[in-house]
C-alpha positions in Angstrom: 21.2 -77.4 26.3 24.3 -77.0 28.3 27.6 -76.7 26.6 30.8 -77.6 27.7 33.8 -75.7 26.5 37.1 -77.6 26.9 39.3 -75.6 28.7 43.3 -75.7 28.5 45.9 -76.8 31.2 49.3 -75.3 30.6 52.4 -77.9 30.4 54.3 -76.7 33.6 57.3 -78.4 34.7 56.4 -81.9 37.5 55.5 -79.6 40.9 55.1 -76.8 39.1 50.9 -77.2 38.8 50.1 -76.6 42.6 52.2 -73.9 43.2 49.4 -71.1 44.2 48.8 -73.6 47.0 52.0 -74.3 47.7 54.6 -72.7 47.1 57.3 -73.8 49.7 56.9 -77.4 48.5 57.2 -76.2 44.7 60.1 -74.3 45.5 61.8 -77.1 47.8 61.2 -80.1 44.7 61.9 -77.8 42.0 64.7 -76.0 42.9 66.4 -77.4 46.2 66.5 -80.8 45.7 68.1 -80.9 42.6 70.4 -78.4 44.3 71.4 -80.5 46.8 72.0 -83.7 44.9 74.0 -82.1 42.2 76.2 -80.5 45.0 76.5 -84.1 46.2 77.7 -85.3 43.0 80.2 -82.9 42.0 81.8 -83.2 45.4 81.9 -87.3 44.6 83.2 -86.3 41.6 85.9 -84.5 42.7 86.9 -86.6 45.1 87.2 -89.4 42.4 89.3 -87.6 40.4 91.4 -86.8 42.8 91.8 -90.3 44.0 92.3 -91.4 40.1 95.3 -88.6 39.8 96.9 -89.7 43.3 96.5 -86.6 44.7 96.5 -85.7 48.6 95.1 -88.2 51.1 94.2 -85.3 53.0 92.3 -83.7 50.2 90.3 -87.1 49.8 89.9 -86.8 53.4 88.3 -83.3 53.2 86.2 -84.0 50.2 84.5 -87.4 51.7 84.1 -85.5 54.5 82.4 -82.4 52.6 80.0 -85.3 50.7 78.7 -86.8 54.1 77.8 -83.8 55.4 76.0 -82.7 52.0 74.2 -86.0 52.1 73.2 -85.6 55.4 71.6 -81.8 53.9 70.3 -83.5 50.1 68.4 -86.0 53.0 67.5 -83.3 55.3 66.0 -81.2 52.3 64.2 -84.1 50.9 62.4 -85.5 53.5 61.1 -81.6 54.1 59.9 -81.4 50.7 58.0 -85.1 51.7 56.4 -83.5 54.4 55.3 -80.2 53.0 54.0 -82.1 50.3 51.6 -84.4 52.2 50.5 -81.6 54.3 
């Protein structure tokens, strides 16, 4: 009679399970892509509150300026982490 012994999966963070196989993509969804979206955000951020206050127009020039360029990185980095992934 065989018996089957039940054997228990540890509750790791989402992308955290796979990463002996793959660590780039656990690194890039775990750690850099929340990286790069919260730096997105606190530049719109800023630049918000710097619109509400009436400050500079070269300031809000500079800071939509500073949150293309980090969206163009947050999609850059997240289509990677898409393509490591399915690999």
């Amino acid at each position: 009679m065989s018996r089957v012994v039940a054997r228990h999966q540890p509750r790791w963070p989402l992308g955290v399970r796979n990463a002996t196989r793959r660590p780039m993509a656990t690194f890039l969804s775990t750690f850099l892509v929340p990286i790069a979206i919260g730096a997105v955000a606190v530049v719109l951020l800023l630049g918000l509150a710097n619109m509400m206050r009436g400050g500079s127009p070269n300031t809000s020039q500079k800071l939509m300026r500073l949150r293309v360029l980090l969206q163009f990185v947050a999609i850059v980095v997240i289509m990677l982490t898409i393509w490591i992934m399915g690999r």
